[in-house]
N, C-alpha and C positions, 0 to 999 in steps of 0.2 A: 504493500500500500504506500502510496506517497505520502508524503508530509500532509498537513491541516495549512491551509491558506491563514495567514499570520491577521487576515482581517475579523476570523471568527473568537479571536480576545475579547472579554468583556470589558466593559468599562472606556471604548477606542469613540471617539467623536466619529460622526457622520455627518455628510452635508456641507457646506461652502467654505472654505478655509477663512481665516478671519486675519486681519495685518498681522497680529501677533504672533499667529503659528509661521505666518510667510517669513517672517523677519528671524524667526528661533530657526529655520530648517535652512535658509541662507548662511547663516552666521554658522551652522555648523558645519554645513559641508564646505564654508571657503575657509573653517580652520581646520578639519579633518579630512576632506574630501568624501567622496557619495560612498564609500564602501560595501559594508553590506547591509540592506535595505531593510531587511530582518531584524536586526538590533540596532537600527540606526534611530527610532521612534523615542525606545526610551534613554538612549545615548544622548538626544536630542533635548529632553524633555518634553516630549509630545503624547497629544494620551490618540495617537494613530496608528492605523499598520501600515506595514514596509509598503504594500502596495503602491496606498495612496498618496506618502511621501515618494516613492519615484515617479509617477505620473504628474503631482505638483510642480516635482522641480523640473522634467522633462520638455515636460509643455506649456507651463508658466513663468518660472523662474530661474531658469538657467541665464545667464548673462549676453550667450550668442547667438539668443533668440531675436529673428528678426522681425521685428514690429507691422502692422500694416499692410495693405491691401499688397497683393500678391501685380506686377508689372508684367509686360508684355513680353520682355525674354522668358521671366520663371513662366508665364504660360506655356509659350511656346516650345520651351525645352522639358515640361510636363507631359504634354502633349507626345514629344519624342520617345521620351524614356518609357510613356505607357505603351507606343507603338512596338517596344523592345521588349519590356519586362513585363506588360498587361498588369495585374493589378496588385503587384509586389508592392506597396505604398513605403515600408521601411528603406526599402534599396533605393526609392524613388526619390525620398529624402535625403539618403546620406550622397546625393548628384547637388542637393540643393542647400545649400550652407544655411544655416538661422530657422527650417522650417522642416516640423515633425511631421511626420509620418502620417497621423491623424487630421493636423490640417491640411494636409496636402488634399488626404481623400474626401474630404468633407467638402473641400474645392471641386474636387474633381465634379463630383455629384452634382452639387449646386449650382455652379457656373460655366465649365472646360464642357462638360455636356452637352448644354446646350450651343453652346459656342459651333462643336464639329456638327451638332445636326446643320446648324444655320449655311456652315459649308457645305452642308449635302456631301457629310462622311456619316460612317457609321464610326460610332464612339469607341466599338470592340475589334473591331476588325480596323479601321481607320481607309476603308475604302468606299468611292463613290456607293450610294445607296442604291441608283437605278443602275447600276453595274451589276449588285447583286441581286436584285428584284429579276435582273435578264437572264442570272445561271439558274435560279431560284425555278423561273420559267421553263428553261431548256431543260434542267434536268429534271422537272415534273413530266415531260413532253418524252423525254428519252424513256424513264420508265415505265407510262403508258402505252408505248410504242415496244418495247420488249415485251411485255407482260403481254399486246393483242398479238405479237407474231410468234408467242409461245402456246397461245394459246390457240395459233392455226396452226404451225407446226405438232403440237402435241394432240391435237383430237385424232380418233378412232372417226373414219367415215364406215361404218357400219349399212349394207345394202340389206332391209328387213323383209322386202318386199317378195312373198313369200309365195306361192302356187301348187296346190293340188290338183293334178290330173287323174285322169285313169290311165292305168298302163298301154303302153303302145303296142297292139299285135301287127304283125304282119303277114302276108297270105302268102300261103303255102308256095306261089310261084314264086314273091321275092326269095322267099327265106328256104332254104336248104337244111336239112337237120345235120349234124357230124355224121359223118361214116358210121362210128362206132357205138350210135345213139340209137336204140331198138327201135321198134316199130310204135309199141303204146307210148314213149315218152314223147316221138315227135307226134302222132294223134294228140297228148294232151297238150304240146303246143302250140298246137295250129287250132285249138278249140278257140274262138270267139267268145265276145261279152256276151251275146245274144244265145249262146248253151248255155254259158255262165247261168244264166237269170232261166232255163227252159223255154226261150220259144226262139220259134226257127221258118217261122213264117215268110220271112225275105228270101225273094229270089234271089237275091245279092250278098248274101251270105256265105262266107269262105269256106264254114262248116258243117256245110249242111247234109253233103255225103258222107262225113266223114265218119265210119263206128265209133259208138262209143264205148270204152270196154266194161263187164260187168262188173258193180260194187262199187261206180265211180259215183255216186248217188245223185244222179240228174235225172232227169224224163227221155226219153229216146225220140227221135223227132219224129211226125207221122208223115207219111205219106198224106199226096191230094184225095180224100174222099177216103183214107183211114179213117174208122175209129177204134174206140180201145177196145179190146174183146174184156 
């Protein structure tokens, strides 16, 4: 576990520093210099924690702190070092003599902001804005444009269209049986839909002389002016 934060001491003042602590925490560290922060409260005579005494003298009271609205170079060389270092605000300060880290960023926010919008930068980036509105565009464009031609390349064309017939016979003159095909198996090839179902009434009919053998369980075709005995 790490140490306890030196501000949860009872009895430590909170809230706006008053002339007299500013004057006791000066006076001490330009006879002893800032040491360590931690005992430096009640070295001091101060009823504070280390914290708050180095953020007072940091940014308040250090001597080569510099005063005053922040000028046209610290802007512009603000400006540079974010282009370089983004939003490192300590590194950005120790570029800029007299001015913490804190104010820098609180600058940054408030004013430098608004500043590059008004150039028609982007603040994070530091490039033209409609520069990036146009990649922003093309590459929305790019990946709709892969995404439809993956999407033609990747489909299944699928032909469902689908047809039930009846089988195809053929009559006895086209079709030839094999050599080695007995006699009842080409008779049941050459037999038509029209035995199939028992009638045989069509003079056009491929099978209508043709016997048929017994136990094949159909009707046997009659003769003109048969009837059944």
């Amino acid at each position: 576990m790490g140490r306890s934060p030196c501000c949860e001491k009872a009895h430590t003042n909170k809230g706006a520093w008053t002339k007299e602590e500013d004057e006791k925490l000066i006076s001490y560290i330009k006879a002893h210099g800032e040491g360590c922060w931690r005992s430096l409260p009640k070295a001091a005579g101060l009823l504070r924690c280390g914290k708050s005494c180095r953020l007072r003298w940091i940014n308040y009271l250090r001597p080569d702190l510099k005063r005053g609205n922040f000028t046209a170079e610290e802007d512009e060389l603000i400006i540079e070092l974010h282009g370089l270092l983004g939003n490192k605000w300590s590194l950005i300060a120790g570029r800029l003599p007299g001015r913490t880290d804190n104010e820098i960023k609180n600058y940054w926010n408030t004013h430098i902001k608004r500043k590059l919008l008004g150039r028609g930068l982007d603040p994070q980036t530091h490039r033209p804005i409609t520069a990036l509105k146009q990649e922003e565009r093309s590459m929305a464009q790019d990946s709709s444009g892969d995404s439809s031609s993956r999407d033609g390349d990747g489909g299944l064309d699928l032909n469902l269209d689908l047809s039930i017939s009846l089988p195809r016979h053929s009559s006895p003159e086209q079709s030839s049986p094999p050599p080695a095909a007995t006699a009842s198996t080409s008779t049941m090839r050459a037999l038509c839909l029209c035995c199939h179902l028992g009638f045989q009434s069509s003079e056009t009919c491929s099978c209508r002389h043709i016997p048929r053998p017994l136990g094949f369980g159909f009707i046997w075709p009659l003769e003109e002016g048969q009837r059944i005995a």
